[in-house]
N, C-alpha and C positions, 0 to 999 in steps of 0.2 A: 708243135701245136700250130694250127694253120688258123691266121685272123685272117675275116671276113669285113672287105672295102668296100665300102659305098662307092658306085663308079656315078661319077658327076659328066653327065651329058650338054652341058652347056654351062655359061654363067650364069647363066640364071637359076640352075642349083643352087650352084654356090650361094646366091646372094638373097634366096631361100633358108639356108642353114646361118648363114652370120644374122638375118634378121630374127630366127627364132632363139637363137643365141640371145640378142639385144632383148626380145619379149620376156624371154625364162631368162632371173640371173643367176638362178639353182644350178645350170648347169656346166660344167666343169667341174673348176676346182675353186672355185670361188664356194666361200661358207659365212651365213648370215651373223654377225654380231649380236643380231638381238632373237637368239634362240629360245626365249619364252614369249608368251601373248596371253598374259593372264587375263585381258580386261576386254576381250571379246563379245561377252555377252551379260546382261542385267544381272546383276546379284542381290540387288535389295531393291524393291517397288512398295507403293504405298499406293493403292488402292483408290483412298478416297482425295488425297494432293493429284495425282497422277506425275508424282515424284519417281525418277528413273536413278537407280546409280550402279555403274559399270564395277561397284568396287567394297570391300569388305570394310568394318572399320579399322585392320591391323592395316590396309593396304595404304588407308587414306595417314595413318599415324604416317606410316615410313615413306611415303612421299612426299609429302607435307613438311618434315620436319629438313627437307633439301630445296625449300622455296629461298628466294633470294629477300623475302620482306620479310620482315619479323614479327609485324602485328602478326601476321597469319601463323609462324612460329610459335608464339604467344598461344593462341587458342587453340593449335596442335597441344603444348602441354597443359592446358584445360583440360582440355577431352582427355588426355589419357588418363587421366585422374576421376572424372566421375561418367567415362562412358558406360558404362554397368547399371549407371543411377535412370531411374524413370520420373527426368525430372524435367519443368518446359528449357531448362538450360541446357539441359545436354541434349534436347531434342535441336533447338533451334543452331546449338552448335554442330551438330550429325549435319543437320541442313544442308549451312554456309561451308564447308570444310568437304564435304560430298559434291556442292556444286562448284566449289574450285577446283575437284579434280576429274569431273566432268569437261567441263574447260578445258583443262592441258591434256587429256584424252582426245579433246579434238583439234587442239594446237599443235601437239606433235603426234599422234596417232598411235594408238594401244600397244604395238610391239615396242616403239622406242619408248614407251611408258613404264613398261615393261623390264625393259631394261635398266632406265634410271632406279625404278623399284627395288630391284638386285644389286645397286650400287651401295656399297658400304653407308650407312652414317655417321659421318663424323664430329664427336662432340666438340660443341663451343665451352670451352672453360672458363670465357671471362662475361659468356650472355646470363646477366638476370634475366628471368622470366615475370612477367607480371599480367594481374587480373586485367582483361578492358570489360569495363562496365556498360558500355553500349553496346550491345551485338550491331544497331542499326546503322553506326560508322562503315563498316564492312563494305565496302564497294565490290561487289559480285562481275562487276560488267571489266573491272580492270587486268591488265593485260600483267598476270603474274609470272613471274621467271624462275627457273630451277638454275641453282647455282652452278656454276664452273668447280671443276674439280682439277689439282694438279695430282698426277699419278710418278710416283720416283722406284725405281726400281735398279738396285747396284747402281752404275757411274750414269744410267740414264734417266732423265727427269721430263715429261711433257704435260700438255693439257689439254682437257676436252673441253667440248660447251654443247650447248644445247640451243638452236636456233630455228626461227621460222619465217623465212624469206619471202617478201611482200610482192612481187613480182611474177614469181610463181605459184603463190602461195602455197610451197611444200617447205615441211621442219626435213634437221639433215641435223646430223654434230659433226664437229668439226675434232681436228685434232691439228694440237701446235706443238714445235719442238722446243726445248727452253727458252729460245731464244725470240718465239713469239711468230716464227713461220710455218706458213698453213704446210700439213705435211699428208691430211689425208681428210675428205670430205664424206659420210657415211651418210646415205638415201636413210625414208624410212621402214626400210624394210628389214635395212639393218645392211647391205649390201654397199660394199667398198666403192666409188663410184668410178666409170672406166679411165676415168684420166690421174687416177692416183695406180693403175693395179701395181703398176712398174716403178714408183715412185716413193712407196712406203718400205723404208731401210730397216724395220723393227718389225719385232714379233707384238701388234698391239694385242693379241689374246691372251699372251704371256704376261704384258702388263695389266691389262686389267684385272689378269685373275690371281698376281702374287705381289703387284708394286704395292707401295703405300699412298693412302688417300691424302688428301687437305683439301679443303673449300680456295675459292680464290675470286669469288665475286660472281653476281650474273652476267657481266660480259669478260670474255675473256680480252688481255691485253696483246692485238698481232700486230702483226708489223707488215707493212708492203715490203713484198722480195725481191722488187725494183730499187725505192727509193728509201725504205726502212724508216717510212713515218710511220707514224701509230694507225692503226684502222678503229673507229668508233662504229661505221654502219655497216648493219648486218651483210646488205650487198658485196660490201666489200670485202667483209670478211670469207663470206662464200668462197669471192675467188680468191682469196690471197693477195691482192691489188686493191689499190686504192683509184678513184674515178679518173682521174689526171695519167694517171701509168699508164692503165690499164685501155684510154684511147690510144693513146701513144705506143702501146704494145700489137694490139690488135690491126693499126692503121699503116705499121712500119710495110 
C-alpha cells in the first residue's frame, strides 16, 4: 500500500503546517478531556425578568453541591427539597443558585463546566445542613470556587483544581502529584497544554474514570519544584514556581 507525502517546498511550508497545528489542537493525537458541553446554549428564560440560564435544575443541584462555601451548599439542599413546589421560596431560590452558575459558566467556560458536572459527588458525612432565613445575605457578585478533588487510584494518588488566572484571564485545571507538584496544566477546551505533552507519566483518563474521589479544599496545597515552599497564588500555581524561582529560573 503506497502513502501519499506532502512534498514541502520551502520553510515556509513547513512553518504553515506547525502554525495550524498550534491553531487546531484536535489534530493529531492529542484528545480533549472535557468531551461533553452541555451548557452551550439557554435552557430556561423568563420572559417577563429577562432572566437567562445556561442550565436545568438537576444540573445546577450537582454543580452546586461541589462549591467550596457552604452557605451556598446549604441552599443547594433547600432546593432539592421543595424545587417541584410553586412557591416565592423556591422561586427566589431557582434565581440565586441559577445565577451562581451563570457565573462559573463564565469563570471557567461551559466545556470545563461540563466537566466538573460529570465529576463524581462526594458526600460530606460530618456537614449539617441548615435553613438561612435571609435569601438577601446572598452576595451574587462574590467570586465562588469549586472544590479541589484528590483522585487515588491502586499505589497512585493525585489532585486537580480548578483555576482562573488574572493575568490572562483564562480558567485552566491543574493537576498535582501527591506530593504537591504541578505535573500537567489543562486549557479550556479541555486540551493538555504543549509543555506538559512529554511530561505527564500517567494515564490521567484512566484516573479520572476508575480512581477514587475526596474533596480536598478550593485551593489546592503545591509546592514550587525549585524550592518546595508552598504556592498560595493562582499565578504561581499555574507555573509550578513560586515568583522568587521562577525570576531566577527564567533569568539564569
Amino acid at each position: 500500500m503506497k502513502h501519499s507525502l506532502r512534498k514541502l517546498n520551502s520553510f515556509n511550508d513547513l512553518k504553515k503546517i506547525k502554525n495550524q497545528l498550534k491553531l487546531n489542537p484536535s489534530i493529531g493525537k492529542r484528545k480533549s478531556y472535557f468531551a461533553n458541553n452541555y451548557f452551550k446554549k439557554v435552557k430556561l428564560e423568563d420572559g417577563d425578568s429577562e432572566f437567562k440560564s445556561y442550565f436545568l435544575d438537576s444540573h445546577v443541584i450537582n454543580i452546586l453541591q461541589k462549591v467550596s462555601h457552604r452557605k451556598i451548599r446549604n441552599l443547594v439542599n433547600e432546593f432539592k427539597n421543595i424545587r417541584n413546589e410553586e412557591t416565592s421560596r423556591t422561586l427566589q431560590l431557582r434565581f440565586i443558585l441559577h445565577s451562581i452558575c451563570n457565573k462559573l459558566r463564565l469563570k471557567f467556560g461551559a466545556k470545563m463546566l461540563s466537566f466538573i458536572h460529570d465529576l463524581p459527588i462526594v458526600t460530606r458525612p460530618t456537614e449539617n445542613f441548615e435553613i438561612q432565613n435571609n435569601l438577601q445575605d446572598v452576595d451574587l457578585s462574590e467570586d465562588y470556587d469549586i472544590e479541589s478533588y484528590s483522585i487515588e487510584k491502586e499505589y497512585r494518588k493525585i489532585f486537580i483544581g480548578f483555576e482562573r488566572l488574572e493575568y490572562n484571564d483564562q480558567p485552566y485545571m491543574i493537576v498535582c502529584d501527591r506530593n504537591g507538584y504541578l505535573q500537567a496544566r489543562i486549557n479550556d477546551l479541555g486540551f493538555l497544554e504543549e509543555d506538559f505533552i512529554n511530561r505527564l507519566k500517567f494515564n490521567l483518563f484512566d484516573m479520572i474514570k476508575d480512581g477514587e474521589f475526596s474533596y480536598v479544599g478550593a485551593i489546592l496545597n503545591c509546592y514550587c519544584s525549585i524550592c518546595s515552599r508552598e504556592l498560595t497564588v493562582p499565578e504561581s500555581i499555574y507555573y509550578g514556581i513560586g515568583p522568587v524561582c521562577r525570576g531566577d529560573y527564567y533569568f539564569r
